[in-house]
C-alpha positions as CSV (number, residue, x, y, z in Angstrom):
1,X,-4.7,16.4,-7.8
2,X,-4.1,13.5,-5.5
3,X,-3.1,10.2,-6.8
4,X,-3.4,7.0,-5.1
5,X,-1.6,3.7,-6.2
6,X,-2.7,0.8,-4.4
7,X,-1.4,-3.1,-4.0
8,X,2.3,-1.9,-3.4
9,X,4.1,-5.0,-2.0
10,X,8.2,-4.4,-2.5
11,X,10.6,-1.5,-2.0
12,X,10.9,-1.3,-5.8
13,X,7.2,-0.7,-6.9
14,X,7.0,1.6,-3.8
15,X,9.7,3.3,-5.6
16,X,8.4,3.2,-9.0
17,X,5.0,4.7,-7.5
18,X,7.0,7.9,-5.8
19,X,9.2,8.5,-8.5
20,X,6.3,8.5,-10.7
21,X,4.7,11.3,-8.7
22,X,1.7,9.8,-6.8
23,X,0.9,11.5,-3.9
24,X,-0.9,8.5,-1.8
25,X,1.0,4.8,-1.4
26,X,-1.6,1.8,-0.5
27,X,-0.9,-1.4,1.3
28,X,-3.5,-4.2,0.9
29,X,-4.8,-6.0,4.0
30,X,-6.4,-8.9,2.9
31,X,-5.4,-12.3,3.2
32,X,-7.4,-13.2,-0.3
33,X,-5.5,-10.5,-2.1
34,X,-2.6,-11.8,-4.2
35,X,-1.3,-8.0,-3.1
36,X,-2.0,-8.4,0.9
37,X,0.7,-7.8,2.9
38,X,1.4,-8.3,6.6
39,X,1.6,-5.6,9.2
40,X,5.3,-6.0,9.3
41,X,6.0,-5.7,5.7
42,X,3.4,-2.4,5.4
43,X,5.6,-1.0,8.4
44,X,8.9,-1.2,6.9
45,X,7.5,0.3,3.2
46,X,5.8,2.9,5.2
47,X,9.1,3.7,6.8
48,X,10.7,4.0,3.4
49,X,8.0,6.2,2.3
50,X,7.7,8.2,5.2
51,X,8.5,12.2,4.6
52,X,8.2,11.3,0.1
53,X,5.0,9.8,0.2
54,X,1.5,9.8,2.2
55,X,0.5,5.8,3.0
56,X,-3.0,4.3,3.3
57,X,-4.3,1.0,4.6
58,X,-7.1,-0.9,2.3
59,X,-9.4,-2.6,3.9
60,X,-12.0,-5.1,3.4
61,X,-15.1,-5.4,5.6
62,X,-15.9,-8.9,4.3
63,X,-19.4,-10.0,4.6
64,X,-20.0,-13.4,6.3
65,X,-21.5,-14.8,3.0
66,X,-18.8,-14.6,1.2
């Protein structure tokens, strides 16, 4: 089973989130998210992650109403 944990925004949840044996790491991209992060920040947690961890971008394809 593959488990995803999303909103990850330090080294030590990304940490929390591997050692608790999710498969799938998520970075937010979303400036309205209290949980976005920048493309710099999601680079250097994916680096950490990389080879322990899979990484995902979240996306929002905000509508112009809202």
């Amino acid at each position: 089973m593959d488990i995803k944990i999303c909103g990850l925004s330090t080294a030590e949840a990304l940490d929390a989130v591997i050692d608790g044996g999710a498969s799938h790491a998520g970075f937010i991209f979303f400036e309205k998210s209290p949980r976005n992060v920048t493309p710099v920040q999601a680079a250097t947690l994916a680096e950490r992650a990389r080879g322990r961890v899979q990484t995902v971008a979240v996306t929002v394809d905000e509508s112009d109403d809202a």
